[in-house]
C-alpha positions in Angstrom: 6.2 -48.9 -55.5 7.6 -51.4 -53.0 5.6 -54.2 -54.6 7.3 -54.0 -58.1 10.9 -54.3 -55.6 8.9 -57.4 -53.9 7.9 -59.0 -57.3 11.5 -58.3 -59.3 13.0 -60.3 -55.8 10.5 -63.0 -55.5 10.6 -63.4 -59.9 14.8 -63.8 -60.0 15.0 -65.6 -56.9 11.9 -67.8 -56.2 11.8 -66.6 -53.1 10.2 -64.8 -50.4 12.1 -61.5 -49.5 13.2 -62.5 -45.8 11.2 -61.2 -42.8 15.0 -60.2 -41.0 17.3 -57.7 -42.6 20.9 -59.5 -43.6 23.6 -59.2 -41.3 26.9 -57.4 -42.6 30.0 -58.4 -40.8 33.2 -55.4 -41.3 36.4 -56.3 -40.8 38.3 -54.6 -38.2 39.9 -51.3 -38.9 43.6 -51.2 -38.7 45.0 -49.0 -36.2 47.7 -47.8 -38.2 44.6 -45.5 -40.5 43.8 -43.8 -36.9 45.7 -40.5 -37.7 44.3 -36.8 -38.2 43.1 -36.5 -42.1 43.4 -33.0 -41.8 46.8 -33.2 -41.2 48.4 -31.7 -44.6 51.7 -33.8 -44.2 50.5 -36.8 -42.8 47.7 -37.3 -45.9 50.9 -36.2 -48.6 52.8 -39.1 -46.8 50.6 -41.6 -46.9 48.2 -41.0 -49.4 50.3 -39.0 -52.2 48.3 -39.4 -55.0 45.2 -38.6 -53.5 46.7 -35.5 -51.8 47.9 -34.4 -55.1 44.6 -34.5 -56.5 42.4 -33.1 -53.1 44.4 -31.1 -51.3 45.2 -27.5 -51.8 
């Protein structure tokens, strides 16, 4: 099964499929998203239309 992966990579690309797996870099979190998300308030305040939708 993996061959058919290997062969689709090397056919669009023209290359090998590389011996490493890529590096993903995230961005920092920001600080101010650190807060409870069980807190019934706190997600209506800053997430209202998603706590209008999810929450009970």
């Amino acid at each position: 099964m993996l061959g058919i992966a290997w062969n689709a990579h090397i056919s669009a690309t023209g290359d090998q499929i590389p011996a490493s797996p890529p590096t993903i870099r995230y961005r920092e979190l920001d600080p101010t998203w650190n807060f409870d998300f069980d807190d019934h308030d706190e997600m209506t305040r800053r997430l209202p239309r998603l706590a209008a939708l999810h929450l009970e």
